[in-house]
N, CA, C and O atoms as a GROMACS GRO file, in nm:
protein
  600
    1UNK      N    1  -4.510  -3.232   0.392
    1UNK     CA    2  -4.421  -3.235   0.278
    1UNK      C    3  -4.418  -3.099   0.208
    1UNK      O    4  -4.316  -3.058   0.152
    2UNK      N    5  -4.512  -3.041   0.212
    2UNK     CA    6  -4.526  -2.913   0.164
    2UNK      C    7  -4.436  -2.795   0.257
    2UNK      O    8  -4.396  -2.685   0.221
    3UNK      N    9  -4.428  -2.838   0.338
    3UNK     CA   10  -4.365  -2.714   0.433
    3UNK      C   11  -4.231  -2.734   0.394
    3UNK      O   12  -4.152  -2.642   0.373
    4UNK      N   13  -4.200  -2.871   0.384
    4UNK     CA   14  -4.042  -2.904   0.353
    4UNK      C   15  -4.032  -2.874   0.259
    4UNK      O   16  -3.911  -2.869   0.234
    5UNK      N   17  -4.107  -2.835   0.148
    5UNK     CA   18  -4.037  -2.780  -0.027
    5UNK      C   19  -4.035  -2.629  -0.017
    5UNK      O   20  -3.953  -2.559  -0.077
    6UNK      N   21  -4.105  -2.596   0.040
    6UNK     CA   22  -4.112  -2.468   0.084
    6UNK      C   23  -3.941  -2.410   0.186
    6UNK      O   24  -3.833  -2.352   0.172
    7UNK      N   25  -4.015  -2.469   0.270
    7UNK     CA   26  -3.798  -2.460   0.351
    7UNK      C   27  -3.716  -2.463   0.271
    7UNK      O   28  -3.626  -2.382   0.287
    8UNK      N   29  -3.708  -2.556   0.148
    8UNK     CA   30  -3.574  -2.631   0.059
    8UNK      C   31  -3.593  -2.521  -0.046
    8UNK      O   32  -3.485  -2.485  -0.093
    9UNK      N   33  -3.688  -2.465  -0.092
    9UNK     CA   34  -3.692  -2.373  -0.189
    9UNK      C   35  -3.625  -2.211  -0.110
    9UNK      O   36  -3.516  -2.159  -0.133
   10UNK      N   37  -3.729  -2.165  -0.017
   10UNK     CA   38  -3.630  -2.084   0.083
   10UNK      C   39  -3.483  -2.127   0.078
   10UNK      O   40  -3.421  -2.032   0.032
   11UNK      N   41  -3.413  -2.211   0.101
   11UNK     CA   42  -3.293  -2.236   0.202
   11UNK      C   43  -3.224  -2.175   0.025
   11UNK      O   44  -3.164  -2.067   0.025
   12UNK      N   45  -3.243  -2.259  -0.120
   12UNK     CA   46  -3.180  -2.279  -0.269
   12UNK      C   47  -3.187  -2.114  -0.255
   12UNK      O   48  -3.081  -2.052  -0.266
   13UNK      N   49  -3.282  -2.061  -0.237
   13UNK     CA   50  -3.269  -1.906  -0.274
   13UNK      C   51  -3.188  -1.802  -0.166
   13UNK      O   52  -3.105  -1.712  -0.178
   14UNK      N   53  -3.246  -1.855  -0.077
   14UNK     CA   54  -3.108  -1.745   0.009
   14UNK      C   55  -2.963  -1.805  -0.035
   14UNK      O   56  -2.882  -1.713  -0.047
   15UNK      N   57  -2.908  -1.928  -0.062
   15UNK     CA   58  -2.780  -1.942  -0.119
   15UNK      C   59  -2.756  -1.898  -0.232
   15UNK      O   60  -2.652  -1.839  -0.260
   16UNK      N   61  -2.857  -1.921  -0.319
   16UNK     CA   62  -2.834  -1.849  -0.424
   16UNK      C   63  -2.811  -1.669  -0.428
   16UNK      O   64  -2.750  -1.600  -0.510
   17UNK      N   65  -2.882  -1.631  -0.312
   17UNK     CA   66  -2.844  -1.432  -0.310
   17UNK      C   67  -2.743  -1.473  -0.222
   17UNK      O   68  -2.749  -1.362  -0.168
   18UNK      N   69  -2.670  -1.520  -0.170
   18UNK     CA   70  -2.561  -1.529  -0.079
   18UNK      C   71  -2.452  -1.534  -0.119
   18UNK      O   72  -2.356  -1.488  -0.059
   19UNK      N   73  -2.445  -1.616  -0.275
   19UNK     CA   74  -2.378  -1.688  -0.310
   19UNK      C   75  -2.279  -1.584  -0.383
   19UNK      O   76  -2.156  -1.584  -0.391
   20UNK      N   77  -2.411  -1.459  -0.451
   20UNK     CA   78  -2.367  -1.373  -0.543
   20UNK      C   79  -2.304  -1.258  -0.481
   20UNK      O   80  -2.216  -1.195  -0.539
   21UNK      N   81  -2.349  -1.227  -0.356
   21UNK     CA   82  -2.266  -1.123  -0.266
   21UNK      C   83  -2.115  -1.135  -0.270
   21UNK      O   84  -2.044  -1.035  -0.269
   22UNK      N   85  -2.061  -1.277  -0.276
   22UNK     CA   86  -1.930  -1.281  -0.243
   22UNK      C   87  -1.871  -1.266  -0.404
   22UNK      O   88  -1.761  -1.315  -0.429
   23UNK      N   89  -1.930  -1.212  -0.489
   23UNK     CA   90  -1.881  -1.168  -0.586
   23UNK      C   91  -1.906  -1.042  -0.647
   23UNK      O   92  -1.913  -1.008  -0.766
   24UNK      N   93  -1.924  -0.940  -0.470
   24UNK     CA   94  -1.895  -0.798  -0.484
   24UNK      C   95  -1.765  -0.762  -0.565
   24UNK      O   96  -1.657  -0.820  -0.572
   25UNK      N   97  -1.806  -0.662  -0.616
   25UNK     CA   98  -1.670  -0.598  -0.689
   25UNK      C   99  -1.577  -0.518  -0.550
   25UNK      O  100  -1.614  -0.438  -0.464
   26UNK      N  101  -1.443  -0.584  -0.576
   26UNK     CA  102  -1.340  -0.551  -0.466
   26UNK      C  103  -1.240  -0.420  -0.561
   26UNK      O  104  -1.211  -0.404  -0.680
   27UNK      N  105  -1.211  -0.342  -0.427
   27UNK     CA  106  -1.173  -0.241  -0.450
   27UNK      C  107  -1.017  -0.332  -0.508
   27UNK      O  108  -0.964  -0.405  -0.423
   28UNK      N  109  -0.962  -0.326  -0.625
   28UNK     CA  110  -0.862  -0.402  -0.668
   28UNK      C  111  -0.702  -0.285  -0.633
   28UNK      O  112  -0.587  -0.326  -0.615
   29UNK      N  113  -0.756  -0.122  -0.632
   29UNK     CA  114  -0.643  -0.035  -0.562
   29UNK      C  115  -0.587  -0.044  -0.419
   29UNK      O  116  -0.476  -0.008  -0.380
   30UNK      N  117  -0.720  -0.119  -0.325
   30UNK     CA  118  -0.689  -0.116  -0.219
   30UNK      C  119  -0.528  -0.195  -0.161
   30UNK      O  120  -0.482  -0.259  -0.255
   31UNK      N  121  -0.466  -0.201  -0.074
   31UNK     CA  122  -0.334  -0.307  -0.068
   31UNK      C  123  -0.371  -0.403  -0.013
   31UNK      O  124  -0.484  -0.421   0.032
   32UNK      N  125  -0.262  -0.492  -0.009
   32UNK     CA  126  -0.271  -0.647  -0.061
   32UNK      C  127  -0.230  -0.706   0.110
   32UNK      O  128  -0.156  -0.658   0.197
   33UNK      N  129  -0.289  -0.789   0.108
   33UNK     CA  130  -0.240  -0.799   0.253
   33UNK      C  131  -0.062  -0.915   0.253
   33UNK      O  132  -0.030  -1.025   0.209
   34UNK      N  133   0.035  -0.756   0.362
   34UNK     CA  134   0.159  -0.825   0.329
   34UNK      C  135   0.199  -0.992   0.402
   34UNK      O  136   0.150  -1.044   0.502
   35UNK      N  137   0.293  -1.039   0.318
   35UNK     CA  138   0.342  -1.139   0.408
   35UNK      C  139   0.469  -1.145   0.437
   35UNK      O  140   0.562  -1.187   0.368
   36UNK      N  141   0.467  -1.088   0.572
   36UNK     CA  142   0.607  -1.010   0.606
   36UNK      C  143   0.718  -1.119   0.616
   36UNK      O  144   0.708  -1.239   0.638
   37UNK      N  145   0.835  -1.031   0.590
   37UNK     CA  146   0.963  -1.172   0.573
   37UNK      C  147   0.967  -1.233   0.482
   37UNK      O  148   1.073  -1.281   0.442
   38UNK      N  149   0.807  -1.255   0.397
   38UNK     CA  150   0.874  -1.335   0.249
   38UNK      C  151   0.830  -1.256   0.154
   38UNK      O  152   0.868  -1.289   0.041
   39UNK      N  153   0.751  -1.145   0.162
   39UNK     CA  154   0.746  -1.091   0.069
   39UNK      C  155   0.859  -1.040   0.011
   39UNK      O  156   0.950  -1.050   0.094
   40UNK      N  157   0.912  -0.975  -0.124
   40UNK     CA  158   1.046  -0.913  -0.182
   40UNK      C  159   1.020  -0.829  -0.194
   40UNK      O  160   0.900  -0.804  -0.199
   41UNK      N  161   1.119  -0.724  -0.207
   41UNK     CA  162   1.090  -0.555  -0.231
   41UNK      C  163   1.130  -0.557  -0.406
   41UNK      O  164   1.232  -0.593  -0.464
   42UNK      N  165   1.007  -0.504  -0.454
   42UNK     CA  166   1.031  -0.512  -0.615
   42UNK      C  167   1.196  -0.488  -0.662
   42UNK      O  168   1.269  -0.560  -0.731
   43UNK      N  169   1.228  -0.325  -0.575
   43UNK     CA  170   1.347  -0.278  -0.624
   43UNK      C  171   1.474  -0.342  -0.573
   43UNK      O  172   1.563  -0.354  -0.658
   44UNK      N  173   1.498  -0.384  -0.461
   44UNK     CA  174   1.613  -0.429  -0.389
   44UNK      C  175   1.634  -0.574  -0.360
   44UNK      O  176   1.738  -0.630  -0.325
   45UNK      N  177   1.473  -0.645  -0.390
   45UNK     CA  178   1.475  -0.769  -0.378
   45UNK      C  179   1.538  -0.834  -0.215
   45UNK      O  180   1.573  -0.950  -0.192
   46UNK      N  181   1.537  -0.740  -0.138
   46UNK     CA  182   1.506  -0.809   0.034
   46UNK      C  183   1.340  -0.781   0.091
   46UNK      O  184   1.248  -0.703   0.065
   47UNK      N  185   1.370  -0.899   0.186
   47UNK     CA  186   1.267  -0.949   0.218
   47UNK      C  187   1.238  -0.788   0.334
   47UNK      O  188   1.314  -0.720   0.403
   48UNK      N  189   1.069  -0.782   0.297
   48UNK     CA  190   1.014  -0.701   0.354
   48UNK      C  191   0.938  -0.783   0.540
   48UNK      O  192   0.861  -0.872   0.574
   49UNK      N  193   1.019  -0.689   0.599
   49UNK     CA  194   0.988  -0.694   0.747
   49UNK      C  195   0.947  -0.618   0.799
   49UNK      O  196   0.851  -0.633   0.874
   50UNK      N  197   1.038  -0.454   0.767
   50UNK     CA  198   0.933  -0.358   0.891
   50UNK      C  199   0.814  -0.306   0.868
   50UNK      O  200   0.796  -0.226   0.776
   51UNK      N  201   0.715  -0.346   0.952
   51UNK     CA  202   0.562  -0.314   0.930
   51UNK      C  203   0.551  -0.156   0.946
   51UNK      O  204   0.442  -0.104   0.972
   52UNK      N  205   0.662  -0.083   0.930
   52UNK     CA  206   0.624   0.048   1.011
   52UNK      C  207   0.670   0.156   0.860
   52UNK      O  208   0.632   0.273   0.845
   53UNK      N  209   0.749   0.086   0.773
   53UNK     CA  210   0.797   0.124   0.646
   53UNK      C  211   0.780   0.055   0.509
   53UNK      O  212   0.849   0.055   0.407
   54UNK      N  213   0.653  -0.008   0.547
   54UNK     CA  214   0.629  -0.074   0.384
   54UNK      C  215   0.582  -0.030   0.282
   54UNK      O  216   0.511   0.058   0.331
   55UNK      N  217   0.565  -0.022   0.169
   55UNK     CA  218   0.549   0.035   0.011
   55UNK      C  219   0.396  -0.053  -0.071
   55UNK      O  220   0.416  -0.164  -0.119
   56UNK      N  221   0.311  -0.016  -0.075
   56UNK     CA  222   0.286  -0.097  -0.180
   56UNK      C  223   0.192  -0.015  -0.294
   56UNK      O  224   0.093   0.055  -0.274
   57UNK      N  225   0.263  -0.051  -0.426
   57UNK     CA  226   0.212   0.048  -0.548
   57UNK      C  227   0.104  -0.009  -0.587
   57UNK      O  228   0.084  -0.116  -0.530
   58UNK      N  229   0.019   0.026  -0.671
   58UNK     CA  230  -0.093  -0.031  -0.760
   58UNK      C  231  -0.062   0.023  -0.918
   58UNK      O  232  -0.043   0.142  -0.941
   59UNK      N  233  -0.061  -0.056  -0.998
   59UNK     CA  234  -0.117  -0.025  -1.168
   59UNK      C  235  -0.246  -0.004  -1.199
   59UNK      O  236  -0.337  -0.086  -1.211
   60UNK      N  237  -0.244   0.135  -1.214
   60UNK     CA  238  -0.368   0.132  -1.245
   60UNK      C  239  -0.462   0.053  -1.362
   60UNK      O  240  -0.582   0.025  -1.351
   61UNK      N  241  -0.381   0.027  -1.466
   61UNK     CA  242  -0.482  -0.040  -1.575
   61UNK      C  243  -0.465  -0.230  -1.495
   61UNK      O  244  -0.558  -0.306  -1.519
   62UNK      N  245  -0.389  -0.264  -1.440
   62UNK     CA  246  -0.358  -0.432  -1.422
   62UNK      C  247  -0.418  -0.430  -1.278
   62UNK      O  248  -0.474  -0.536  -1.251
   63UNK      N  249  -0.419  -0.335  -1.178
   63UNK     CA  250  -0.439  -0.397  -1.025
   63UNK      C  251  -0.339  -0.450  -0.992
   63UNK      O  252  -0.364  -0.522  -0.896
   64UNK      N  253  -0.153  -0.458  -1.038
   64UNK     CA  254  -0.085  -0.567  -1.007
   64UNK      C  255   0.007  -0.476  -0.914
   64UNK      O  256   0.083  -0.382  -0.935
   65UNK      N  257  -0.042  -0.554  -0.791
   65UNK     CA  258   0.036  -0.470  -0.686
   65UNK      C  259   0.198  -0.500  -0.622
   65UNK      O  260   0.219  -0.607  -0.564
   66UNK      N  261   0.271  -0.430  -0.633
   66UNK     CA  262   0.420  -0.381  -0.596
   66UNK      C  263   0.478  -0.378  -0.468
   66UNK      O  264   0.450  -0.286  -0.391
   67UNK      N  265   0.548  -0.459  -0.440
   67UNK     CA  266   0.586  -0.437  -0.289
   67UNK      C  267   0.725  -0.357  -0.243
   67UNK      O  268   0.821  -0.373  -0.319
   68UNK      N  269   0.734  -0.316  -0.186
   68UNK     CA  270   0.872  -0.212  -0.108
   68UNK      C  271   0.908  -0.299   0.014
   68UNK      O  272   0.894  -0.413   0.059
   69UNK      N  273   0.956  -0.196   0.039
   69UNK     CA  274   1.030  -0.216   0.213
   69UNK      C  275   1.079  -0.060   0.272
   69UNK      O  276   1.117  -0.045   0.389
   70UNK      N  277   1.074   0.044   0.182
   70UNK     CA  278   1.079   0.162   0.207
   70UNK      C  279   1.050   0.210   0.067
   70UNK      O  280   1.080   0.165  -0.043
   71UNK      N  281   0.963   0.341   0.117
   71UNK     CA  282   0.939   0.461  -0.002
   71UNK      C  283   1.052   0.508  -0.111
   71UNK      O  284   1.029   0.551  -0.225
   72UNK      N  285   1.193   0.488  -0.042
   72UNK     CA  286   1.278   0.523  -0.143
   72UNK      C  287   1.290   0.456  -0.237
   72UNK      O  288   1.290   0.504  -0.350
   73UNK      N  289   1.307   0.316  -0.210
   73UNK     CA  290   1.297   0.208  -0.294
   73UNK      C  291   1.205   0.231  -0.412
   73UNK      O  292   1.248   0.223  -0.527
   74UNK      N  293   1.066   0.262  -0.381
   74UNK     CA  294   0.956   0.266  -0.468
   74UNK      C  295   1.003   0.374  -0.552
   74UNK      O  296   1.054   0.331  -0.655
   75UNK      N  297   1.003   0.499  -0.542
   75UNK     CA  298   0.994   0.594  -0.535
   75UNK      C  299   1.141   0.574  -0.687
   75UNK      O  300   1.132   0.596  -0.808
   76UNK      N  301   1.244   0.532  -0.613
   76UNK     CA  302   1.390   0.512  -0.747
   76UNK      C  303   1.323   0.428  -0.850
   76UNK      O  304   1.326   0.451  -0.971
   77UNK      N  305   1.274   0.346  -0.800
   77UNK     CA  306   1.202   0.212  -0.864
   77UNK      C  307   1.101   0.251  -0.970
   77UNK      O  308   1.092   0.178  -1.069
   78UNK      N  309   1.013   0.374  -0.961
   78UNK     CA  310   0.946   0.442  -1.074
   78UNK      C  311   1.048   0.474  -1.191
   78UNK      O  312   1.049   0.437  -1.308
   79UNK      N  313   1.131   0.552  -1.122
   79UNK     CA  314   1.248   0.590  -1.249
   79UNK      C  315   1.346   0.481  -1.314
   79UNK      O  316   1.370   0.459  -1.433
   80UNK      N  317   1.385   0.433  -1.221
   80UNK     CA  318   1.477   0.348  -1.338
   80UNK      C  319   1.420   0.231  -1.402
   80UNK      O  320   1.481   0.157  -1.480
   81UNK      N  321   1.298   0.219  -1.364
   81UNK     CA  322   1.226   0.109  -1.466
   81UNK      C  323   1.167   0.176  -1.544
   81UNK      O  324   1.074   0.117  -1.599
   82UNK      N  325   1.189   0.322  -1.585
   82UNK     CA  326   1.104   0.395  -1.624
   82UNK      C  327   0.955   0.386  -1.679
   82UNK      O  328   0.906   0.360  -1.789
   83UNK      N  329   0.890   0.430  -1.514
   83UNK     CA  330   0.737   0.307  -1.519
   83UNK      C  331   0.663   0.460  -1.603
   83UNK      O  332   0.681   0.574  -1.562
   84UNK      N  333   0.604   0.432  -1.692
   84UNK     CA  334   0.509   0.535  -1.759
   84UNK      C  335   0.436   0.567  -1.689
   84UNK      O  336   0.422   0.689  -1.689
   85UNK      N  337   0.348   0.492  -1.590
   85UNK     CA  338   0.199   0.525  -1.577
   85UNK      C  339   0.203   0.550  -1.414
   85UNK      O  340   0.104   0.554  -1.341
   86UNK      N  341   0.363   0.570  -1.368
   86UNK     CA  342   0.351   0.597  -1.208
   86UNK      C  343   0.265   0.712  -1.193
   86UNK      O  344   0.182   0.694  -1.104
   87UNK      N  345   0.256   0.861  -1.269
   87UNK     CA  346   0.188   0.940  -1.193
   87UNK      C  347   0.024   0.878  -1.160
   87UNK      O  348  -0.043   0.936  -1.074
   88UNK      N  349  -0.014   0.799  -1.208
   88UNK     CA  350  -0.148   0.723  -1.201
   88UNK      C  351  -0.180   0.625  -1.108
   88UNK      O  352  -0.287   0.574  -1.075
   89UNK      N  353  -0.041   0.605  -1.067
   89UNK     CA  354  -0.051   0.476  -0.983
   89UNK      C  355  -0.107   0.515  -0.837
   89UNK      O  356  -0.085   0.624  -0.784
   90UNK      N  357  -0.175   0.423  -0.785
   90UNK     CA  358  -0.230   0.423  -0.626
   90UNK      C  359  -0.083   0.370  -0.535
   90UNK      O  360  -0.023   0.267  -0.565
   91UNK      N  361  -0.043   0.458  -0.424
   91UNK     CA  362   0.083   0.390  -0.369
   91UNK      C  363   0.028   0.413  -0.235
   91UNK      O  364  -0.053   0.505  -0.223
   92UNK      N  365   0.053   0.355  -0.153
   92UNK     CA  366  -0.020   0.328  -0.004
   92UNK      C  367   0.184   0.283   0.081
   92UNK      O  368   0.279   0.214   0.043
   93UNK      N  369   0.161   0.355   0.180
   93UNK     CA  370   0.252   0.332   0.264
   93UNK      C  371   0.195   0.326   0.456
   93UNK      O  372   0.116   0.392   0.523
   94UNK      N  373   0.248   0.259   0.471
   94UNK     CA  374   0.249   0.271   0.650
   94UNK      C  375   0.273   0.401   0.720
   94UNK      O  376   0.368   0.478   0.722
   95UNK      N  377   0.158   0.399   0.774
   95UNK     CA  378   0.184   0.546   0.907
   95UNK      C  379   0.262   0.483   0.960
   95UNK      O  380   0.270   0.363   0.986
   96UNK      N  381   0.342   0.595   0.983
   96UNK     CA  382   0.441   0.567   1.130
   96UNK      C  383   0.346   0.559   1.261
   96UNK      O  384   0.374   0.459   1.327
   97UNK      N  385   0.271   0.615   1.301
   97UNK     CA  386   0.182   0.623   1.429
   97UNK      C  387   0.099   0.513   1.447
   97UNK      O  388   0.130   0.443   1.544
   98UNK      N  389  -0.021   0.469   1.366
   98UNK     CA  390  -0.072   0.369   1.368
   98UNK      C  391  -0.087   0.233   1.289
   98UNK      O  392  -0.175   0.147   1.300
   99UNK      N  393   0.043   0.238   1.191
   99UNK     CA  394   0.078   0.091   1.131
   99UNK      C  395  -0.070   0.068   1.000
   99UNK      O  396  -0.091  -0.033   0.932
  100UNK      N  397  -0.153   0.200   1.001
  100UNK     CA  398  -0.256   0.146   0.892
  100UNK      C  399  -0.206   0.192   0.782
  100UNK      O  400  -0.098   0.248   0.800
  101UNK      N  401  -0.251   0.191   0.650
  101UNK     CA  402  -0.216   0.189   0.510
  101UNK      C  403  -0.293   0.328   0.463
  101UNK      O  404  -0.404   0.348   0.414
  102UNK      N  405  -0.198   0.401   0.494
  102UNK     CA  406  -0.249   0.574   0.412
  102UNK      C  407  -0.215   0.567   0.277
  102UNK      O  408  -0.180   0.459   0.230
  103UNK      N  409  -0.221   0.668   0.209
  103UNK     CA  410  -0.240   0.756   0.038
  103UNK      C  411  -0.083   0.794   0.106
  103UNK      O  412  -0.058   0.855   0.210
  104UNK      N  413   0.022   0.728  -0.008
  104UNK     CA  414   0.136   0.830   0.046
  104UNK      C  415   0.132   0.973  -0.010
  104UNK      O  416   0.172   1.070   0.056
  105UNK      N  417   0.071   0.983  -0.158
  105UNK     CA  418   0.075   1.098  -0.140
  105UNK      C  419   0.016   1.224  -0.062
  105UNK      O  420   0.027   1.345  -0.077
  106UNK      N  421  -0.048   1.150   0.023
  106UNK     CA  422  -0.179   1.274   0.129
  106UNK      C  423  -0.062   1.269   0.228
  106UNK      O  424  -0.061   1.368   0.302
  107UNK      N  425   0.068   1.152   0.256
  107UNK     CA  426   0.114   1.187   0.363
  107UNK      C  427   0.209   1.275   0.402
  107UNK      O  428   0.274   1.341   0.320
  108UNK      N  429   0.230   1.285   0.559
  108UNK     CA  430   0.342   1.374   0.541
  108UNK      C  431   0.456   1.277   0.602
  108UNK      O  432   0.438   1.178   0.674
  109UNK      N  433   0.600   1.341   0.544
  109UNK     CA  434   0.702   1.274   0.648
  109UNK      C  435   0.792   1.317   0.729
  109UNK      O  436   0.832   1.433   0.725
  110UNK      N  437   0.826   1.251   0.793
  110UNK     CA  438   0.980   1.306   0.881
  110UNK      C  439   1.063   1.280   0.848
  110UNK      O  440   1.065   1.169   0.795
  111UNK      N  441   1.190   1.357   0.854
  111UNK     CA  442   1.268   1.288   0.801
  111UNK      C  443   1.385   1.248   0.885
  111UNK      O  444   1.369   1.286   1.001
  112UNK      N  445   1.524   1.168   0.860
  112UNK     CA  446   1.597   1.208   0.968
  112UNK      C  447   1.613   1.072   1.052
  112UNK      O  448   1.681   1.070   1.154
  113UNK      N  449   1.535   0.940   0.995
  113UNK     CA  450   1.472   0.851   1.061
  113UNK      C  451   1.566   0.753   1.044
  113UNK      O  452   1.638   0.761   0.944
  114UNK      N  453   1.582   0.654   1.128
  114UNK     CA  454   1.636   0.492   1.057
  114UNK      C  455   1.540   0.438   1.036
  114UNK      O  456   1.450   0.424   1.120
  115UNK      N  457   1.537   0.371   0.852
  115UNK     CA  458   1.459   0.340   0.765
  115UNK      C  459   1.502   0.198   0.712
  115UNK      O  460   1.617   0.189   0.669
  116UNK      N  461   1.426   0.088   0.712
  116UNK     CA  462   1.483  -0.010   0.639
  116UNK      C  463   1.606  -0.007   0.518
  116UNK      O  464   1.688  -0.094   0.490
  117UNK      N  465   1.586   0.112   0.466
  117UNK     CA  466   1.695   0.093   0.343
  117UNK      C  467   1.757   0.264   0.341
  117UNK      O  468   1.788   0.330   0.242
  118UNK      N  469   1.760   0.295   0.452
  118UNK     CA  470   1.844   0.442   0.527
  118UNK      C  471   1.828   0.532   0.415
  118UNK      O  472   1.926   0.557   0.346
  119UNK      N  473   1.696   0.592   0.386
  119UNK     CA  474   1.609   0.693   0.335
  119UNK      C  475   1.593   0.772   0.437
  119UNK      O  476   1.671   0.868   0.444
  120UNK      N  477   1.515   0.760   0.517
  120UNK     CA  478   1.534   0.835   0.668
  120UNK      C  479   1.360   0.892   0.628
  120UNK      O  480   1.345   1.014   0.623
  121UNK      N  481   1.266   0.823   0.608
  121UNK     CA  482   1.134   0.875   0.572
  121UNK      C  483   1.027   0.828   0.671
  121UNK      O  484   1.051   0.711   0.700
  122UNK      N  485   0.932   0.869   0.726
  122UNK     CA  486   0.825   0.779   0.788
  122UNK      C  487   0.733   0.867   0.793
  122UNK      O  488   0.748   0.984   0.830
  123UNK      N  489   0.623   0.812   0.751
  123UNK     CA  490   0.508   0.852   0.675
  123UNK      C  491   0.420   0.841   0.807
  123UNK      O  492   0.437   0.762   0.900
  124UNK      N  493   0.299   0.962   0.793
  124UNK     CA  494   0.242   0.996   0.876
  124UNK      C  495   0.029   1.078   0.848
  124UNK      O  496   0.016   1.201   0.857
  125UNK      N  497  -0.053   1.020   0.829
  125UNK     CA  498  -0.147   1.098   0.780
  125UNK      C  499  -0.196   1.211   0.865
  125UNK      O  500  -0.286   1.284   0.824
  126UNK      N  501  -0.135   1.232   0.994
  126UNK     CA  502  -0.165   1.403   0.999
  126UNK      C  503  -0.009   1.462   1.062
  126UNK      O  504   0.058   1.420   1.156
  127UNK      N  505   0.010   1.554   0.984
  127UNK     CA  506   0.142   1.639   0.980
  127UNK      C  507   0.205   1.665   1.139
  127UNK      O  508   0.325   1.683   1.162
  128UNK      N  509   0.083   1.663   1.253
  128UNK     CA  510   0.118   1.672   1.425
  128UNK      C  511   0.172   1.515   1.460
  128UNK      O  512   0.246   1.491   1.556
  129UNK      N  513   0.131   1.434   1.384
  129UNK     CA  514   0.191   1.310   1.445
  129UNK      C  515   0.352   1.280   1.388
  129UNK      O  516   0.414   1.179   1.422
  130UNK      N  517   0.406   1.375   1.302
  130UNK     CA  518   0.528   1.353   1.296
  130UNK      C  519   0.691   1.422   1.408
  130UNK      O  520   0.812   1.423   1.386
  131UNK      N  521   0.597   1.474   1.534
  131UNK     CA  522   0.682   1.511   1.599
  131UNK      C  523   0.753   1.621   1.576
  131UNK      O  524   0.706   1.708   1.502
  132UNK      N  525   0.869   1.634   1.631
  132UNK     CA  526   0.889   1.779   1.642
  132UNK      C  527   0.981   1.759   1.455
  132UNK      O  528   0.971   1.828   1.354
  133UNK      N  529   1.032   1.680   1.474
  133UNK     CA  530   1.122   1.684   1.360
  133UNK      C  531   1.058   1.756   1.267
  133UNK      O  532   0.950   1.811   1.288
  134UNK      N  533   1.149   1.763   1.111
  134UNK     CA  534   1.143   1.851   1.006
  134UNK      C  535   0.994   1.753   0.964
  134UNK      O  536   0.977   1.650   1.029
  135UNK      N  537   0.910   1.783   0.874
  135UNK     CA  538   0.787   1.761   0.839
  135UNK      C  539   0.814   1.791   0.673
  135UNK      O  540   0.872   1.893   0.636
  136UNK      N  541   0.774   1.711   0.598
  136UNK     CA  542   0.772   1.745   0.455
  136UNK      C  543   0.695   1.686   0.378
  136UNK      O  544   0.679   1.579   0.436
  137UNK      N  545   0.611   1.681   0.247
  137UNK     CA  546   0.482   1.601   0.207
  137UNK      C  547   0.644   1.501   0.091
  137UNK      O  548   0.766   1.489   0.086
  138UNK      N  549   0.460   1.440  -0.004
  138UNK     CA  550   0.528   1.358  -0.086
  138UNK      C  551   0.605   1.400  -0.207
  138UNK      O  552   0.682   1.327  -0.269
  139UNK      N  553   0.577   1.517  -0.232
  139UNK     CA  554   0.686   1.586  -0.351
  139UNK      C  555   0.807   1.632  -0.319
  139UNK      O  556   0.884   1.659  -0.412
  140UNK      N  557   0.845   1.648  -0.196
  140UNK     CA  558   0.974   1.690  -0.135
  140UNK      C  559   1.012   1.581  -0.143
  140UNK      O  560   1.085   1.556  -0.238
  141UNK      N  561   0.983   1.489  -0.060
  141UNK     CA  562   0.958   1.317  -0.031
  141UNK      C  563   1.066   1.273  -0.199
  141UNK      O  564   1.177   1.224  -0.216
  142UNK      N  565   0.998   1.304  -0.257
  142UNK     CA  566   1.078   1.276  -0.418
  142UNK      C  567   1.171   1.289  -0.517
  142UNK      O  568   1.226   1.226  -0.607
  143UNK      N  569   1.164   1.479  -0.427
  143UNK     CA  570   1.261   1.554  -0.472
  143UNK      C  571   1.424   1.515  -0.456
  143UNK      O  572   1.518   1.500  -0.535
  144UNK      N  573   1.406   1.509  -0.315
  144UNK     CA  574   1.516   1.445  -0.202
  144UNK      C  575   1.569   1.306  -0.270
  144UNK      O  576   1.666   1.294  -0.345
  145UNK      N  577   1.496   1.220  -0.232
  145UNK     CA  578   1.552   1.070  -0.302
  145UNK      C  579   1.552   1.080  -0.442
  145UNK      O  580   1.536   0.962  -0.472
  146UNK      N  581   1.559   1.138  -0.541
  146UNK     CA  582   1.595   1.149  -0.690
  146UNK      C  583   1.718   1.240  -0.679
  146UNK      O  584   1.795   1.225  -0.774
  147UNK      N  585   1.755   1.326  -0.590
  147UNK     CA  586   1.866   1.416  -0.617
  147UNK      C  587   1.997   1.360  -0.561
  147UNK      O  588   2.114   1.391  -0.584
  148UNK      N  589   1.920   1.234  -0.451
  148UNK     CA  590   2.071   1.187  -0.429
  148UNK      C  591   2.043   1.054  -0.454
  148UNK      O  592   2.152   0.997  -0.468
  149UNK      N  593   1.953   0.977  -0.466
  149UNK     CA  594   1.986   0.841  -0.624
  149UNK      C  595   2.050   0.719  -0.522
  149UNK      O  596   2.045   0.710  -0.399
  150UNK      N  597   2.089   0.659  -0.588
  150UNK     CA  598   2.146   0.548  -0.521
  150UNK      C  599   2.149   0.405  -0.621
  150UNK      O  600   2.196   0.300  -0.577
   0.00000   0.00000   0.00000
């Protein structure tokens, strides 16, 4: 009987440290995992499909994350909602090469592209994987889609 309170006391305490692990603090900037086809694009309100051009912003003070369907979208979508706190915001977009979730602003793009919402952008985290085409970071990236608007 003793061995068994012993086990049952063991077993209460490893659940109990087990229990508390799953209430690591989560990176709340990181992105959200999409659900393609029903998710909405904040700005245009169609359903986000291509996995190869998706958007997603972060607030920095809320964690309340933003969905696209292309960078331009996001990108107009700062300005005419005139979001205060975009330069702060975490925005994560799809490599074109391997479909994972880069820093758009670390990325670079090509341009020139067919784009869900014909921006012509596809994002890339090293500047050789964008091919021969023109190559440009995220402030050009901005420049471009604010000067011709939509």
């Amino acid at each position: 009987m003793k061995k068994f309170k012993v086990l049952v006391m063991a077993f209460v305490a490893l659940a109990f440290v087990s229990g508390f692990s799953g209430c690591e603090k989560k990176d709340m900037t990181s992105p959200e995992k999409m659900h393609w086809d029903r998710d909405m694009c904040e700005r245009c309100k169609m359903a986000v499909s291509d996995r190869n051009y998706a958007v997603q912003v972060v607030e920095p003070k809320t964690h309340k994350h933003y969905k696209f369907d292309d960078i331009g979208c996001a990108v107009l979508w700062f300005k005419e909602e005139n979001i205060d706190w975009g330069d702060k915001a975490v925005i994560w977009v799809k490599d074109g090469k391997t479909g994972k979730w880069i820093d758009a602003r670390r990325a670079w793009y090509s341009t020139g592209d067919i784009t869900p919402m014909g921006f012509g952008f596809t994002a890339f985290a090293n500047k050789e994987d964008a091919g021969k085409k023109e190559v440009i970071d995220f402030k050009e990236v901005e420049r471009r889609i604010l000067s011709r608007g939509r």
